[in-house]
N, C-alpha and C positions, 0 to 999 in steps of 0.2 A: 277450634280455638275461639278465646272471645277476643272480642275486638281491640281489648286493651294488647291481650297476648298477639295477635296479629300483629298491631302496631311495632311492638316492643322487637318483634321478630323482623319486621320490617326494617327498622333499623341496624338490627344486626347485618342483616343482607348489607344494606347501603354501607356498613362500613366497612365491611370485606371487599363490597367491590370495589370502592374507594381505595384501599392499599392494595389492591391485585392494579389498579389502574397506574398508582405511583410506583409501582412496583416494574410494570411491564413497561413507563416510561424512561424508567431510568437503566432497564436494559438494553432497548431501543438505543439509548445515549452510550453506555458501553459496549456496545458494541461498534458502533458506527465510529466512535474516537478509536477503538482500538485498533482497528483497520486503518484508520487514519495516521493515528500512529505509528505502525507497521511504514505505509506508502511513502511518508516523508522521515523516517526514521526518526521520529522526536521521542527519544525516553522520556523526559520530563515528562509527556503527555500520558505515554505508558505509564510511569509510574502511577500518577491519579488516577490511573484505570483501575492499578492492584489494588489504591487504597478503596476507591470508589466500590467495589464491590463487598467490602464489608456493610455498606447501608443495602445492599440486596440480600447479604443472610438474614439481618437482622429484621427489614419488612416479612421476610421466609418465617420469621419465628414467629412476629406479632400476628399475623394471617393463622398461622396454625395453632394460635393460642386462642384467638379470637375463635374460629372453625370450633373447637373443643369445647367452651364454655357454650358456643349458641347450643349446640347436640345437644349438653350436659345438663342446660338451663330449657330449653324450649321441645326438646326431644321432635324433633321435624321429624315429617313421615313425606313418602313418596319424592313431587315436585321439588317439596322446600330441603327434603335433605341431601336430593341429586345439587341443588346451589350450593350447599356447606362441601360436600365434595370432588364437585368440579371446581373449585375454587380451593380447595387444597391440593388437587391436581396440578392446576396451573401454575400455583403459586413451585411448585415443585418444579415446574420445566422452568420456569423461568429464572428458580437460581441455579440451575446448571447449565443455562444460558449463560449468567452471570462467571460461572467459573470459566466458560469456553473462551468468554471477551476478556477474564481477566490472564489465564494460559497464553491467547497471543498477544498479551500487551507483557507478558514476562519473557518471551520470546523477541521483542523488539530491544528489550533492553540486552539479553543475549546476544543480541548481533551488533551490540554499539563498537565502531572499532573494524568491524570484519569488510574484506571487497566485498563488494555490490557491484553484481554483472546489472549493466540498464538493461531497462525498459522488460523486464522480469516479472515485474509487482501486477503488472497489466490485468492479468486472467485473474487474478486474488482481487484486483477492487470489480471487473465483475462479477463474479462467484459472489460477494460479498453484496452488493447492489442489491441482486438477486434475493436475496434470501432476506434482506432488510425489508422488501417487500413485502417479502411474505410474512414477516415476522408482525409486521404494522399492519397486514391484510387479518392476522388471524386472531388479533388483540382487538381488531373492530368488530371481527365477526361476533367476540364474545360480548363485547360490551352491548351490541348491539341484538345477540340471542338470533345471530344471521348467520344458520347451517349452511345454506349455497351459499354462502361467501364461505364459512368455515371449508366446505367439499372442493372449493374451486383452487383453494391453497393445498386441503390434500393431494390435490390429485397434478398439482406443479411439483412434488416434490422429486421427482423423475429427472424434472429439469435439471434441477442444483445437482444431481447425483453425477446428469451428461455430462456439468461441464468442468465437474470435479474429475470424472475419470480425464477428460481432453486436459483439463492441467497439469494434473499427475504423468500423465506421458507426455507431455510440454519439457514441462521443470526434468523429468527424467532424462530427456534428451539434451538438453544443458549440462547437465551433470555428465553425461557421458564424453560430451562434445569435448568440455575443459574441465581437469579434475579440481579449477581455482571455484569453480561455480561451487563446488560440493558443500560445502557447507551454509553456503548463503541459501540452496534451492532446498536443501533440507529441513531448513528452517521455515521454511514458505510452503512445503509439503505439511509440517503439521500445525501448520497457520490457517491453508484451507482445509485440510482434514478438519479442524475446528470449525471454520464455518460451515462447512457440509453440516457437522453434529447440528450447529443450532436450528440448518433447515428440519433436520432429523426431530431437534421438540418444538419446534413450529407445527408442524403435523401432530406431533403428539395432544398440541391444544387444538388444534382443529376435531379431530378425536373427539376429544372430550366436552365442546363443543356440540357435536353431533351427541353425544350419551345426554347433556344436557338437556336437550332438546325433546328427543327418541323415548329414553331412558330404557335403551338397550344400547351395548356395545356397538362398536361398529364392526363387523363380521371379516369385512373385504380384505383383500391382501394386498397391502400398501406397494403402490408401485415406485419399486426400489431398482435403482440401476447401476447402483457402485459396485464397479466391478476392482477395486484395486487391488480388495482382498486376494485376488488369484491371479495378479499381473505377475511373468517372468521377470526376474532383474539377469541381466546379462549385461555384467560390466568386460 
């Protein structure tokens, strides 16, 4: 490339990463209100959650248009073209991240009105903590092109999975105990089943991350531990 086309490419880069950055902050933000609003039950808050997530497809679209014209216009080879598609990768987890936070903030407004057994919510804002962590751990890893940070998030994702199953037979044993819980831990069952998902593309950027980097897959076999899939129910 000559140096003008470098440059030129250069800023393509810087502005992809720029909306994968606004992008990935403002899921950080829906997610964390949606759980928020979940804990204290405030719909109002949910609702801005559902709306809020239409400016996360829309950065999803601008990222994937921008992605398409660099290819189209600069035709990147190796390095630069693993950036145009780990950056369409990303942008990819992260509005189905977007869907995840906006799914339980439509779920808090479905419970407006219903009992609420206390101190229920507990395991859901840690589960939730959890995975915020990771979610912020693996948006630095890429900004910063830092695979042992990206590896050290894959390899947490076990955690979120542990303490999704210990909730799931939490919430399940409420449910069993009084049949009034049933619907309120229902609802809280696929509130963390969501946040489990978004540790699930938290690792999925770690991932890709590591290809960034590598620019080979990553081979290993993600250590996964959700067992709900094949829990008994015996009501």
């Amino acid at each position: 490339m000559t140096d003008h086309i470098v440059s030129a490419f250069d800023a393509d880069l810087k502005q992809l990463g720029d909306k994968l950055a606004e992008m990935g902050g403002l899921c950080e933000k829906l997610v964390a209100e949606s759980v928020d609003a979940l804990l204290r039950r405030d719909t109002a808050l949910a609702r801005r959650v559902i709306d809020w997530d239409r400016s996360i497809d829309r950065l999803q679209q601008e990222i994937e248009e921008r992605a398409v014209n660099t290819i189209a216009r600069r035709a990147p080879v190796a390095v630069d073209l693993r950036e145009v598609v780990a950056a369409l990768r990303i942008a990819n987890d992260l509005e189905r991240i977007g869907d995840l936070a906006k799914n339980i903030a439509k779920r808090v407004v479905a419970l407006e009105g219903q009992f609420q057994p206390p101190k229920l919510a507990g395991g859901v804002a840690h589960i939730s903590d959890l995975t915020l962590g990771q979610l912020k751990d693996v948006l630095d890893a890429y900004t910063r092109r830092d695979e042992e940070r990206a590896m050290e998030v894959w390899n947490r994702d076990g955690e979120i999975d542990a303490l999704y199953n210990s909730l799931f037979r939490e919430l399940l044993t409420y449910m069993m105990e009084d049949p009034r819980n049933i619907g309120f831990c229902a609802h809280l069952l696929f509130c963390a089943k969501n946040i489990e998902r978004i540790g699930d593309h938290a690792t999925n950027v770690a991932e890709t991350v590591y290809y960034l980097v590598h620019g080979v897959p990553l081979t290993e076999e993600r250590p996964k531990a959700d067992l709900t899939s094949t829990t008994t129910l015996n009501f």
